[in-house]
C-alpha positions as CSV (number, residue, x, y, z in Angstrom):
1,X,0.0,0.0,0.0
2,X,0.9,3.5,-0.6
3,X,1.6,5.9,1.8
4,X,2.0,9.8,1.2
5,X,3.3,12.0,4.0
6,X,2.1,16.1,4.2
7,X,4.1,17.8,5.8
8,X,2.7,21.6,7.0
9,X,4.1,24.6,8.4
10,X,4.3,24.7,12.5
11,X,3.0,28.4,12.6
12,X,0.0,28.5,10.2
13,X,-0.5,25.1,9.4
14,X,-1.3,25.7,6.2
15,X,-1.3,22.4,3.5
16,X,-0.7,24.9,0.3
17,X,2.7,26.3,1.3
18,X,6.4,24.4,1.1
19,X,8.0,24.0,4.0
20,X,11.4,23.7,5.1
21,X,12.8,21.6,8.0
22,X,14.9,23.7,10.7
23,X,16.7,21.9,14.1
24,X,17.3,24.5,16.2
25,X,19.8,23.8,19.5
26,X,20.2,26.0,22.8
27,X,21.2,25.2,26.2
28,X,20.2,21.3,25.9
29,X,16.9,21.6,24.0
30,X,16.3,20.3,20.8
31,X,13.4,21.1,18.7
32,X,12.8,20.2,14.8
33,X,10.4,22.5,13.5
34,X,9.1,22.7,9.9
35,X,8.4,26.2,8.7
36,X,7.2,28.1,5.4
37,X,8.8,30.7,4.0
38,X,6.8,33.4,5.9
39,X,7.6,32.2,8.9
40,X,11.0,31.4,8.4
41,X,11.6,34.6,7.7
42,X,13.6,35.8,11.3
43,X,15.3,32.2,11.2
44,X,16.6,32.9,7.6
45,X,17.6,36.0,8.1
46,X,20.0,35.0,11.3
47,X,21.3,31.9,9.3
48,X,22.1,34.4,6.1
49,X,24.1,36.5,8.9
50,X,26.0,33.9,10.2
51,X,26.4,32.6,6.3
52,X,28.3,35.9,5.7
53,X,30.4,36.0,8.9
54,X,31.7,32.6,9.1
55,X,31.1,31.5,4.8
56,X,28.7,29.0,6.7
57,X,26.4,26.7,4.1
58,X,23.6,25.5,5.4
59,X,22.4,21.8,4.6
60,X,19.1,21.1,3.1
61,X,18.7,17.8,4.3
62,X,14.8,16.9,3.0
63,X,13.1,17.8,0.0
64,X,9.5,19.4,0.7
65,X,6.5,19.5,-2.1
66,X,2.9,20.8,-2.2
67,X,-0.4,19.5,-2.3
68,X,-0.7,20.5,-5.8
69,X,2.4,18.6,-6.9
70,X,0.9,15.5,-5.0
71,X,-2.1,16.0,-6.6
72,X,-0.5,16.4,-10.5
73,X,1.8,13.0,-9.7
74,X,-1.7,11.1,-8.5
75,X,-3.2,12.4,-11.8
76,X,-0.3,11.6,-13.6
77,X,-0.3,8.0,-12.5
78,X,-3.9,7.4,-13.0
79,X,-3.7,8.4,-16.7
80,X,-0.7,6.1,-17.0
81,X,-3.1,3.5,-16.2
């Protein structure tokens, strides 16, 4: 059986936005967080700081897709049929 995965943002919980994945470390806590691009904003802009301070890349580690991708691969598969 198939299994599809959606992953939405943390903040707005919204299914029509691409999200990223962000681990964020301080003082002994860990938290994974998935965030779109609106609300990644603040996060983004502190990693693009430190990016230009230190020539830091950051790894992308997952890729994200939308519902309407999911939806044009279903519809792609069913007419393959």
């Amino acid at each position: 059986m198939a299994r599809r995965q959606i992953v939405v943002c943390d903040v707005c919980e919204r299914v029509d936005r691409e999200t990223a994945k962000y681990r964020v470390w301080r003082e002994g806590l860990r938290v994974t967080i998935e965030l779109c691009s609106e609300h990644a904003k603040p996060l983004e802009a502190v990693l693009s700081k430190a990016k230009a301070e230190r020539g830091v890349k950051p790894r992308i580690e997952d890729t994200v897709t939308t519902m309407e991708a999911l939806r044009e691969e279903r519809e792609a598969l069913q007419g393959s049929r």
